[in-house]
LUMLOBA-427621 format. One record per atom (N, C-alpha, C, CB): residue number from 1; residue in one letter; atom name; x, y, z. Coordinates in pm, whole numbers, plus 32768, in hexadecimal, padded with zeros to 4 digits. Glycine has a CB too. Example, Ala and Ser with C-alpha at 12.3 -4.5 7.8 and 13.67 -1.06 7.14 Angstrom:
// LUMLOBA-427621
KEDO pos code site    x    y    z
KEDO   1    A    N 8527 7DC7 830C
KEDO   1    A   CA 84CE 7E3E 830C
KEDO   1    A    C 8528 7EB6 830C
KEDO   1    A   CB 846B 7E41 8389
KEDO   2    S    N 8505 7F1F 82C4
KEDO   2    S   CA 8557 7F96 82CA
KEDO   2    S    C 850A 8003 8313
KEDO   2    S   CB 8580 7FC4 823C
***
This chain:
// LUMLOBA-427621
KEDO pos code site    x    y    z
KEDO   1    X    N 8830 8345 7BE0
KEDO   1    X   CA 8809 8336 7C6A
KEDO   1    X    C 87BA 83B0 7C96
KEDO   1    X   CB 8885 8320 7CC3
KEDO   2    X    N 8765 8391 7CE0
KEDO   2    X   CA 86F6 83EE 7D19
KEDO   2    X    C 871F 8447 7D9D
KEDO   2    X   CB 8676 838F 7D43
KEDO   3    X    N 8700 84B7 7DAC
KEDO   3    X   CA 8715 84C3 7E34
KEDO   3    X    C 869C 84F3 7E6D
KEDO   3    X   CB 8785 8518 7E54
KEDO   4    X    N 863A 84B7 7E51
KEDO   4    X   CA 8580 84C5 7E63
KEDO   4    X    C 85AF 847E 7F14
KEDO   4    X   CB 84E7 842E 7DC5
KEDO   5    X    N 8541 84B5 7FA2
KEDO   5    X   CA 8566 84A6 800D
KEDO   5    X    C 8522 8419 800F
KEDO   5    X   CB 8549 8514 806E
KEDO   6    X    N 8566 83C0 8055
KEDO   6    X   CA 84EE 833E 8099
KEDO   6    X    C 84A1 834D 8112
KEDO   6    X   CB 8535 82B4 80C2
KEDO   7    X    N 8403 833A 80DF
KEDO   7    X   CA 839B 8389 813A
KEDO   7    X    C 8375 8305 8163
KEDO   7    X   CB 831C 83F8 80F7
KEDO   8    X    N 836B 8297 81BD
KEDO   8    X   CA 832A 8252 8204
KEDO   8    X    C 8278 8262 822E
KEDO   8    X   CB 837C 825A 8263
KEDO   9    X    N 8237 822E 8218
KEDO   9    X   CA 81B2 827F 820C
KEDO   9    X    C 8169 8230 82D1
KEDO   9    X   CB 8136 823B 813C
KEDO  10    X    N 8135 82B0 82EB
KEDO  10    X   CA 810B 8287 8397
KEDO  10    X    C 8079 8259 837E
KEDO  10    X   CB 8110 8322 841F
KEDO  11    X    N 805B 81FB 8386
KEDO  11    X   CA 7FB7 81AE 83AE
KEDO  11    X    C 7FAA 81C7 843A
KEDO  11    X   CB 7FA5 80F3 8396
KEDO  12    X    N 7F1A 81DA 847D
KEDO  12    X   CA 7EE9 81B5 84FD
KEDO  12    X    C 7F13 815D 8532
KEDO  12    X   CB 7E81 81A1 8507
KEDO  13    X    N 7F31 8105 8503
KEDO  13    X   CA 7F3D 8073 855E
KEDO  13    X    C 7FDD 8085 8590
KEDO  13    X   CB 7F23 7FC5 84EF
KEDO  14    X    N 8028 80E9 8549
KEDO  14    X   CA 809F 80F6 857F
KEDO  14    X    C 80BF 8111 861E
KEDO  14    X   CB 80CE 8153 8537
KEDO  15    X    N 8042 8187 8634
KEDO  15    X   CA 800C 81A1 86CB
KEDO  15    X    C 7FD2 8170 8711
KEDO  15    X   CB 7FD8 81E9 86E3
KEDO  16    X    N 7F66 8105 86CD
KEDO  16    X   CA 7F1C 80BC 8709
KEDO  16    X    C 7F45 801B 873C
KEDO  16    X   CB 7EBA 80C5 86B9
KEDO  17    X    N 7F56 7FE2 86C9
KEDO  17    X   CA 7FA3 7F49 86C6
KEDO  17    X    C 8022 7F5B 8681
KEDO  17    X   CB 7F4C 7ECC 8670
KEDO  18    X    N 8092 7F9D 86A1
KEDO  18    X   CA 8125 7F7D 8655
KEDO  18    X    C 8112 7F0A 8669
KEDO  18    X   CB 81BA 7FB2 8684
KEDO  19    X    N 8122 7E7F 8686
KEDO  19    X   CA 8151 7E23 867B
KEDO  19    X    C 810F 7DBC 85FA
KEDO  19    X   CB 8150 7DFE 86FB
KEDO  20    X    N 8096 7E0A 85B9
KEDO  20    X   CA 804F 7DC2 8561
KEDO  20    X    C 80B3 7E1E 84C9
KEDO  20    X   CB 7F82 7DDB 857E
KEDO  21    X    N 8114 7EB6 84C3
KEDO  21    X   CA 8137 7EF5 8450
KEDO  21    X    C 8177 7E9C 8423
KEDO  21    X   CB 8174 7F6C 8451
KEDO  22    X    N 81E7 7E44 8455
KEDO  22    X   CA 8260 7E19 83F8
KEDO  22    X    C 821E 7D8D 83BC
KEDO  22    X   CB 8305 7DFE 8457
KEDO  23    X    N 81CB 7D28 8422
KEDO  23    X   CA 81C7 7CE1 83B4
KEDO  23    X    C 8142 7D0C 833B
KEDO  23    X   CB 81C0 7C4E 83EF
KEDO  24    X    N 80BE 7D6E 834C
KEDO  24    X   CA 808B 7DA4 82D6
KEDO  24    X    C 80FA 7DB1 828B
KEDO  24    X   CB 8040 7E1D 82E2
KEDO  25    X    N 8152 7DFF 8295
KEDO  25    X   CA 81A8 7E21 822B
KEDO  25    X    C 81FC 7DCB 81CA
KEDO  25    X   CB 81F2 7E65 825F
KEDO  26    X    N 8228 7D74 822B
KEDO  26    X   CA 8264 7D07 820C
KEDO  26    X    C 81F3 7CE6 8170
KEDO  26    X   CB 8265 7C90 82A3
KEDO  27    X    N 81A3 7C8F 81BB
KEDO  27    X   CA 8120 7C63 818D
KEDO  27    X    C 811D 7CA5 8105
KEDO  27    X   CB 80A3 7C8C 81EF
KEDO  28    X    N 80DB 7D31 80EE
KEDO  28    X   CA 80AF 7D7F 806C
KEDO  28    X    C 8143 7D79 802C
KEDO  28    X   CB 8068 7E2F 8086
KEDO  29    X    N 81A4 7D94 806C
KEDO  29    X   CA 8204 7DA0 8008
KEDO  29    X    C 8225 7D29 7F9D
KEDO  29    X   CB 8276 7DBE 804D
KEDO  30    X    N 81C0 7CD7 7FAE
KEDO  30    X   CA 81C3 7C43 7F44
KEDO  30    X    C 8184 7C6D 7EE5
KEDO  30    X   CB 817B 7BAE 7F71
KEDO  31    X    N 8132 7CED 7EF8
KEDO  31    X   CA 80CC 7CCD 7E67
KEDO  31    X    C 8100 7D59 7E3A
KEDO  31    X   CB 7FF7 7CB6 7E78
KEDO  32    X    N 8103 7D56 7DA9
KEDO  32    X   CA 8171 7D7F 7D4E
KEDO  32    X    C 812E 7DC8 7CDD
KEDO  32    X   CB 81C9 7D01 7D18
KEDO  33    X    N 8127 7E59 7C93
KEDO  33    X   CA 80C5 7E62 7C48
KEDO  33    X    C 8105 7E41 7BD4
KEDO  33    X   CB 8080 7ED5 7C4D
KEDO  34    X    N 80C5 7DD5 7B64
KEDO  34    X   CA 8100 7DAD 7AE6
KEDO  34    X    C 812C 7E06 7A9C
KEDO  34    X   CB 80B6 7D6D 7A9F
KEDO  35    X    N 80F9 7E89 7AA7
KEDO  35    X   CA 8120 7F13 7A27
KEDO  35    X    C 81A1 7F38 7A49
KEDO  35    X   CB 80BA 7FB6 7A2C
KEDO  36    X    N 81A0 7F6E 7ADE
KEDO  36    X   CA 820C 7FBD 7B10
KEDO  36    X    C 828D 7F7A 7B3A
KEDO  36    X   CB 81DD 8003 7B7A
KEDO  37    X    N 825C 7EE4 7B59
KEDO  37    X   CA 82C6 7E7E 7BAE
KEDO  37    X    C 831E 7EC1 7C46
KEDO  37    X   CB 834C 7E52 7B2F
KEDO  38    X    N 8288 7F04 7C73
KEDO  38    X   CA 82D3 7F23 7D12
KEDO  38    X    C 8237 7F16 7D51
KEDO  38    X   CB 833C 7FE7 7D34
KEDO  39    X    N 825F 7F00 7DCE
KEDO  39    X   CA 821F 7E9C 7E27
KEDO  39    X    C 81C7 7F2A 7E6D
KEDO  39    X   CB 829E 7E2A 7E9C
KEDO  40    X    N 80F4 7EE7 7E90
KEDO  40    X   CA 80D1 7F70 7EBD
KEDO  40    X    C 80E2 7F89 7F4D
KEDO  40    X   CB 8047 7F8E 7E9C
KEDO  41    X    N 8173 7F8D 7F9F
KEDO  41    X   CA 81B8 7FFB 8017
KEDO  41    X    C 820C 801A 7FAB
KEDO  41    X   CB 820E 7FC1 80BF
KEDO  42    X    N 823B 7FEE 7F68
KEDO  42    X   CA 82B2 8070 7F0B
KEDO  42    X    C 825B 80CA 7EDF
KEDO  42    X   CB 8315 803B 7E6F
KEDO  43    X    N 81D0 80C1 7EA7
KEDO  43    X   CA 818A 810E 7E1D
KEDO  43    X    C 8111 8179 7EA0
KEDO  43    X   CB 8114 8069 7D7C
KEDO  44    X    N 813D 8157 7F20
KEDO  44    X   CA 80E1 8169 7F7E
KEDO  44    X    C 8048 8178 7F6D
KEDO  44    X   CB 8108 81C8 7FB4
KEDO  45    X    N 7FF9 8107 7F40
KEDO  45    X   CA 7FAB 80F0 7EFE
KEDO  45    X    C 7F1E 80E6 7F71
KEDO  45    X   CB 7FDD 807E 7EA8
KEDO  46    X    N 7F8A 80C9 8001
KEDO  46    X   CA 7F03 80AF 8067
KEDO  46    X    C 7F40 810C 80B2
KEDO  46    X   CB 7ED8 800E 80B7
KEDO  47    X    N 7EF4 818C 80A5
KEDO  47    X   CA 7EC7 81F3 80F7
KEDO  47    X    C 7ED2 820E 81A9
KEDO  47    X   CB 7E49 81EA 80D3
KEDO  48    X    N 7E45 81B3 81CC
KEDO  48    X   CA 7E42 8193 826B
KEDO  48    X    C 7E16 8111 8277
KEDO  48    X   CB 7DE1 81F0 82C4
KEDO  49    X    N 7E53 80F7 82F7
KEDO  49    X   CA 7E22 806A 8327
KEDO  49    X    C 7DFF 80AD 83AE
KEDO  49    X   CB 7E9A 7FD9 8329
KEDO  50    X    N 7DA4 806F 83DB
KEDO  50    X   CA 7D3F 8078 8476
KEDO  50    X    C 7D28 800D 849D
KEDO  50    X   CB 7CAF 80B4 847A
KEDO  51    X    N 7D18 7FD5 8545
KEDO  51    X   CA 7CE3 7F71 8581
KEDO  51    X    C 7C4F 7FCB 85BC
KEDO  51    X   CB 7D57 7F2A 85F5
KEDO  52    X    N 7C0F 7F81 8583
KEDO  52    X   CA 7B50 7FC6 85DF
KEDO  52    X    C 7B30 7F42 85E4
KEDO  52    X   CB 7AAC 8042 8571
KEDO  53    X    N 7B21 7F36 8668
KEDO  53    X   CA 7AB8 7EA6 86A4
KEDO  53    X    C 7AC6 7E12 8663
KEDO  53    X   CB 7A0A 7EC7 8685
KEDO  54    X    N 7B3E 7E0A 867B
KEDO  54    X   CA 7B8B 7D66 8674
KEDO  54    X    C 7BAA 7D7B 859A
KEDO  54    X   CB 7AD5 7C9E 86BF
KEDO  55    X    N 7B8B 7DDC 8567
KEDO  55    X   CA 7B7B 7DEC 84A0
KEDO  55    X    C 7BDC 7E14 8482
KEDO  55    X   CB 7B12 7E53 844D
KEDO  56    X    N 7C22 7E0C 8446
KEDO  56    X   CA 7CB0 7E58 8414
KEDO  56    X    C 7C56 7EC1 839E
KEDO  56    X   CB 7D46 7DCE 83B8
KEDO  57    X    N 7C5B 7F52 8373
KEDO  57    X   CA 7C01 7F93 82FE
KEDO  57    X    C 7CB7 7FA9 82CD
KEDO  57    X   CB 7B70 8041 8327
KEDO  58    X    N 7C96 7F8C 825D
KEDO  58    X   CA 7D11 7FA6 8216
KEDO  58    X    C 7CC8 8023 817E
KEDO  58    X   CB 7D61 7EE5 81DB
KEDO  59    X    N 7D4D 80B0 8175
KEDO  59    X   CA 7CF9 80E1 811E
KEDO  59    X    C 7D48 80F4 80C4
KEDO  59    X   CB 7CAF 8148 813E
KEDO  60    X    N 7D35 80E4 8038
KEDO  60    X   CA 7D8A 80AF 7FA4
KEDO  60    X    C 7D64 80F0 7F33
KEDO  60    X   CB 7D74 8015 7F78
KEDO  61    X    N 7DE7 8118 7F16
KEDO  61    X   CA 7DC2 8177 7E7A
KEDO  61    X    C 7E0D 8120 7E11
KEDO  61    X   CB 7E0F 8237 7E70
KEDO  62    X    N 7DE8 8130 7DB7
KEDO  62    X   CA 7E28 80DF 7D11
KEDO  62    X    C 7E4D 8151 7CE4
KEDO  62    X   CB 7DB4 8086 7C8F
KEDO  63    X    N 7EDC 8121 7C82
KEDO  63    X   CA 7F22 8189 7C1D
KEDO  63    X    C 7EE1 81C5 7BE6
KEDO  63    X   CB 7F6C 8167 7BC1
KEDO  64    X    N 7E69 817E 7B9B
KEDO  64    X   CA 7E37 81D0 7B32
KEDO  64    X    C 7D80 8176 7B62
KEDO  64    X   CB 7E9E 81B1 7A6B
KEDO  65    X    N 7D34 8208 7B24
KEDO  65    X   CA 7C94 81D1 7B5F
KEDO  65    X    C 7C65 816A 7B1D
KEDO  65    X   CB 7C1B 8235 7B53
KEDO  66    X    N 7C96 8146 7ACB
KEDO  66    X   CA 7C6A 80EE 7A7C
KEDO  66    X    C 7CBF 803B 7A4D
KEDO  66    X   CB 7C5E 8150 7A11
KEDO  67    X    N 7D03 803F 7ACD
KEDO  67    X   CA 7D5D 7FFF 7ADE
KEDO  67    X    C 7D64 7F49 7AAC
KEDO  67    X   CB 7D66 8023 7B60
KEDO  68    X    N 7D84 7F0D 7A29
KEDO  68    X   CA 7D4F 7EA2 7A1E
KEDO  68    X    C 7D6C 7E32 7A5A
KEDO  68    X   CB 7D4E 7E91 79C4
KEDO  69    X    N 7DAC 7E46 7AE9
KEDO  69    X   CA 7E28 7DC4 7B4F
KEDO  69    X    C 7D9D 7DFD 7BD2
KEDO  69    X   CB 7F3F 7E0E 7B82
KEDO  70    X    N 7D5F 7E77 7BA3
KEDO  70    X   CA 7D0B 7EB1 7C2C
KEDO  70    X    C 7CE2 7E01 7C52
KEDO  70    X   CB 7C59 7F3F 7C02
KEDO  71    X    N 7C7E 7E07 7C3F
KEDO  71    X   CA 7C35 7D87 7CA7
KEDO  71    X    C 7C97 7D39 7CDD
KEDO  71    X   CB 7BCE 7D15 7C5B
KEDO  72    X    N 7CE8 7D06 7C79
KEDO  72    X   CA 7D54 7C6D 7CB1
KEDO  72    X    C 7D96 7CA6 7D08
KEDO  72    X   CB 7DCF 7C17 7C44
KEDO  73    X    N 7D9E 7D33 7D1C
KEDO  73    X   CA 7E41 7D73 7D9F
KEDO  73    X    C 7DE9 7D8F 7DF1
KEDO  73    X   CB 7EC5 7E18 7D82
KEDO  74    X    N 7D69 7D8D 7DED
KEDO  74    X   CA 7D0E 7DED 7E78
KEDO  74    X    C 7CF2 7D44 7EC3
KEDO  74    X   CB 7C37 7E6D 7E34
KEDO  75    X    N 7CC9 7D04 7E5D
KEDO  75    X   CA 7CC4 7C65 7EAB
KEDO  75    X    C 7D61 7C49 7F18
KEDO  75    X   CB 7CC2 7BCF 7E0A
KEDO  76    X    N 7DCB 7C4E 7EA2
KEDO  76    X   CA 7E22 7C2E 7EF0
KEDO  76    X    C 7E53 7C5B 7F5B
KEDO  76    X   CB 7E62 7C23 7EC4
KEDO  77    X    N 7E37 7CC4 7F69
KEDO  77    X   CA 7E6B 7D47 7FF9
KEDO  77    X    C 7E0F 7CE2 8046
KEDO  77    X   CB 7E2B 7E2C 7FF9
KEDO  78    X    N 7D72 7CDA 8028
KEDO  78    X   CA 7D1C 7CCC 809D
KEDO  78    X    C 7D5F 7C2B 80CA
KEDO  78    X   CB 7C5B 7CD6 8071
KEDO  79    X    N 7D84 7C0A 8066
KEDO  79    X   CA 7DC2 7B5E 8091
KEDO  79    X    C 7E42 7B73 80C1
KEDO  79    X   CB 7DD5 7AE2 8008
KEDO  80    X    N 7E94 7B7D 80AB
KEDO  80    X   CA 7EE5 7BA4 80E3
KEDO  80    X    C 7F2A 7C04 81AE
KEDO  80    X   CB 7EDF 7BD1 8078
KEDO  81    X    N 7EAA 7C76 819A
KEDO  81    X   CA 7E91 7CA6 8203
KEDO  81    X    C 7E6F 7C51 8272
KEDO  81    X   CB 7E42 7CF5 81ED
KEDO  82    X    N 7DF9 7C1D 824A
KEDO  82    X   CA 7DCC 7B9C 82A3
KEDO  82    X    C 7E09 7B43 82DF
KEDO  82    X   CB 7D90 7B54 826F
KEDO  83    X    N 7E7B 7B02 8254
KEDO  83    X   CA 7EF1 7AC5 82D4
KEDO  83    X    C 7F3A 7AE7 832E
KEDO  83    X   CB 7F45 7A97 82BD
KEDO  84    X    N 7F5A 7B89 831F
KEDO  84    X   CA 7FD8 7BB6 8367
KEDO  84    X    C 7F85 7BFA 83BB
KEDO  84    X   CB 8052 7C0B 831B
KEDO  85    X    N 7F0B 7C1D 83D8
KEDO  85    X   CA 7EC9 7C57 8450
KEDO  85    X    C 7E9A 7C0F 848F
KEDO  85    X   CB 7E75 7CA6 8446
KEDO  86    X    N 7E67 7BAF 8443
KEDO  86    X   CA 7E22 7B2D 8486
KEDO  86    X    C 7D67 7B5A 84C5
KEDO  86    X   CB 7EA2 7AFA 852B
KEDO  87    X    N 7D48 7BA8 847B
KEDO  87    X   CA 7CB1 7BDE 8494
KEDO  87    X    C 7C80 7C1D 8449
KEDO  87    X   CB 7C97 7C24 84F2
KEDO  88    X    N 7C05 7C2A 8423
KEDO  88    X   CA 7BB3 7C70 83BB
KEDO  88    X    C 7BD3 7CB1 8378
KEDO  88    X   CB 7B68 7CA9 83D1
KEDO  89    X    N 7BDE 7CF8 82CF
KEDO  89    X   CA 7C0B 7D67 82C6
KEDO  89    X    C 7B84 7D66 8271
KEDO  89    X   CB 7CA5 7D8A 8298
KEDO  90    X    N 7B70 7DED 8259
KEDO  90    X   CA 7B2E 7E36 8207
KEDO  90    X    C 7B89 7E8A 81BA
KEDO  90    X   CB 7ACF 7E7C 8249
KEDO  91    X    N 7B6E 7EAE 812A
KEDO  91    X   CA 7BA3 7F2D 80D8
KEDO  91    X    C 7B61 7F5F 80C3
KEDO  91    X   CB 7BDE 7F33 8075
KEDO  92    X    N 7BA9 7FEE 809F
KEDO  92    X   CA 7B6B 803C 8078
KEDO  92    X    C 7B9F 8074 7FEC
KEDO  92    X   CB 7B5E 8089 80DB
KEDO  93    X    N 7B5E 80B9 7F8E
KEDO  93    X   CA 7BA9 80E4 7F01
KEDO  93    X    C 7B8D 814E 7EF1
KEDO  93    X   CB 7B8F 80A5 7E84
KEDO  94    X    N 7C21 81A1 7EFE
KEDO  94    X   CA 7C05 821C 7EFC
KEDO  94    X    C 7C02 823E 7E71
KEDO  94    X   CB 7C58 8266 7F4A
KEDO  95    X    N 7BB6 82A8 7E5E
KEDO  95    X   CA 7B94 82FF 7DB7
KEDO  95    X    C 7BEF 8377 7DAC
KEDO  95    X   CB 7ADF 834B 7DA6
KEDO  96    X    N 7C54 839D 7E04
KEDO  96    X   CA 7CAE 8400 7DD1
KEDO  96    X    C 7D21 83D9 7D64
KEDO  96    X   CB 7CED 8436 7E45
KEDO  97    X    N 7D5C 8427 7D1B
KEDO  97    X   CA 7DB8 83F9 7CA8
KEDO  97    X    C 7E37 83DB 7D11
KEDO  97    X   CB 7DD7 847C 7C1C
KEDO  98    X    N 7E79 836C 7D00
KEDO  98    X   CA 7EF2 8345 7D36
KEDO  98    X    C 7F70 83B7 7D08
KEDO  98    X   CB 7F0B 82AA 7D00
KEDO  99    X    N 7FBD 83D6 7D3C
KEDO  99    X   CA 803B 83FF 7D43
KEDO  99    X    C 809E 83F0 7D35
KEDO  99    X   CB 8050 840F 7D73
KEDO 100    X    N 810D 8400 7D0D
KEDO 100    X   CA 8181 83D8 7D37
KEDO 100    X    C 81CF 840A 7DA9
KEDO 100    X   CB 81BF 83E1 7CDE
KEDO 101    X    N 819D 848E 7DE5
KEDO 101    X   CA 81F1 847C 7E64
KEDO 101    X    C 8198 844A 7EE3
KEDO 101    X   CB 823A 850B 7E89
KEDO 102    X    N 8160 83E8 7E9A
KEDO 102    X   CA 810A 839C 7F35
KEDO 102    X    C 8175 8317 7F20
KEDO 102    X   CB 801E 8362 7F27
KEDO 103    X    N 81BA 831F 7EF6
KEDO 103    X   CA 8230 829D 7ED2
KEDO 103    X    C 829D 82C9 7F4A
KEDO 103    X   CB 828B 82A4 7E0C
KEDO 104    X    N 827F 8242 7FA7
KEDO 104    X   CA 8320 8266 7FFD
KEDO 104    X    C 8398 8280 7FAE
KEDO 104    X   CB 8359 81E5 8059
KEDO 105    X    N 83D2 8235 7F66
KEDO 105    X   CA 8469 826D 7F2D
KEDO 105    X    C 8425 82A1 7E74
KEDO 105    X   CB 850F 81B7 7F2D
KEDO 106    X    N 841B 8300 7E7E
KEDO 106    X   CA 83F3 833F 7DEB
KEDO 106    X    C 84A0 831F 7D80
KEDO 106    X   CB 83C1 8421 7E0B
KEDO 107    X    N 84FD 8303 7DD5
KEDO 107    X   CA 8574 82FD 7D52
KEDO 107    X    C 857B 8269 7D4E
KEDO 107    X   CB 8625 834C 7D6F
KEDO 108    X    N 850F 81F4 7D7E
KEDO 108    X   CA 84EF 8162 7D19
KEDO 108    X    C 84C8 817E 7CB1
KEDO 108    X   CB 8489 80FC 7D3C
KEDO 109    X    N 8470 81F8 7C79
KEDO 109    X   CA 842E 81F3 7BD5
KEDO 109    X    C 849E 8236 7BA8
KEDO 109    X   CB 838C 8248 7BA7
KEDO 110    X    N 851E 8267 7BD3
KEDO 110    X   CA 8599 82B6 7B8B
KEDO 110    X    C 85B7 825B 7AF3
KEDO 110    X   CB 863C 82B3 7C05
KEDO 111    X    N 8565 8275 7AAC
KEDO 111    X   CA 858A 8204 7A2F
KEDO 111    X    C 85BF 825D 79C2
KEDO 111    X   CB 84FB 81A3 79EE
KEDO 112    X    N 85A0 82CF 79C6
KEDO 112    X   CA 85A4 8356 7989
KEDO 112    X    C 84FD 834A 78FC
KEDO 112    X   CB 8675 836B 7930
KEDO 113    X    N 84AC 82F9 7930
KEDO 113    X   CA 842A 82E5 7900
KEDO 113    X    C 83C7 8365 7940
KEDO 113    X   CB 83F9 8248 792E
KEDO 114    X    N 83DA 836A 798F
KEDO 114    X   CA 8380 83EA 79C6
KEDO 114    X    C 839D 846E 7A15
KEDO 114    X   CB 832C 83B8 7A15
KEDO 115    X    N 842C 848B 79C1
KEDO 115    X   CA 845E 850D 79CC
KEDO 115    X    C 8420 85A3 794C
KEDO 115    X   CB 8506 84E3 79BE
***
């Protein structure tokens, strides 16, 4: 067992539209990355979300840059997003190397695999 802290990650829209965070979340937490088998709000995979002029900009990093689920999970966020905001989204893909403490609960990968 881990005693890594659980970091909840704050988007704009938390300040702007709370009432659109829980079901996004809801929402992304369906799509699941096949390697890791945790969902991207566990792997905190989307960065920021913003409302600018009726668009949801959603901004998204992959585990690894070269990610071979990349296209099918960037589709699905944007499909996904769409239902639970119910308006435009755009992504964005960020080029920084993903993390592990951008992971709300870092003791889900406690597998003793990446100690």
């Amino acid at each position: 067992m881990s005693d890594a802290k659980v970091t909840p990650i704050h988007w704009e829209i938390h300040d702007t539209h709370p009432e659109l965070v829980e079901p996004l979340r809801t929402k992304l937490a369906e799509i699941v990355d096949p390697e890791i088998a945790l969902n991207v709000i566990q792997l905190g995979l989307i960065r920021k979300v913003s409302v600018v002029d009726r668009e949801a900009r959603i901004y998204v990093l992959l585990t690894t840059p070269f990610c071979p689920y990349g296209p099918a999970m960037l589709e699905t966020i944007k499909q996904k997003a769409t239902e639970a905001m119910n308006m435009p989204i755009s992504l964005e893909l960020g080029m920084e190397m993903w993390d592990f403490s951008y992971m709300e609960d870092p003791g889900a990968l406690d597998w003793g695999m990446y100690t």
